[in-house]
N, C-alpha and C positions, 0 to 999 in steps of 0.2 A: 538791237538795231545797229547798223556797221554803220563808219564814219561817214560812207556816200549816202547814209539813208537819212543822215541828222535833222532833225525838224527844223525849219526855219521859225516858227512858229509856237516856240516849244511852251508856253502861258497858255496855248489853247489845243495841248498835244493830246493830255488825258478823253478826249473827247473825236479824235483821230483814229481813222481806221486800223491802223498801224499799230498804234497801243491797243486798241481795245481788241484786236487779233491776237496779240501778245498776249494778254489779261485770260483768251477763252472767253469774251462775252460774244457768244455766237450770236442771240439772240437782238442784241444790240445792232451788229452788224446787219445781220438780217432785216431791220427796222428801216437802218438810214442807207440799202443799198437795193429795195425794192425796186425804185425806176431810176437808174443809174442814170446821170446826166455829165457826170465829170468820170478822170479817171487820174490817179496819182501818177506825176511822172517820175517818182522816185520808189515807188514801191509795185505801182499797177493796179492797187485795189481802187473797184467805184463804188460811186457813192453818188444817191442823191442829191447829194449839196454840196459845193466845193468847201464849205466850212470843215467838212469831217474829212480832209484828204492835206498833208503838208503840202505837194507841192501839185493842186491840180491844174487840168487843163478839159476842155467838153471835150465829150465824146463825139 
């Protein structure tokens, strides 16, 4: 992850789209990004919940 990408958030990162793309849990991803309602403004990945995204915002 580069310096612009740094979690704010980093106690609840392991559970972040961001890491768990890092990691290869596809499957995971695929779980928490079936009906996208947020999207990271630091990375772009979405996700269900703004929980699983460092810095989100709605779609």
């Amino acid at each position: 992850m580069s310096e612009k990408e740094d979690c704010p958030k980093p106690k609840q990162h392991p559970a972040h789209m961001c890491q768990l793309k890092h990691e290869g849990r596809i499957e995971e991803i695929d779980r928490h990004s079936a009906r996208p309602n947020f999207v990271c403004n630091r990375c772009r990945a979405k996700a269900d919940e703004e929980d699983y995204l460092c810095n989100p915002r709605p779609l």
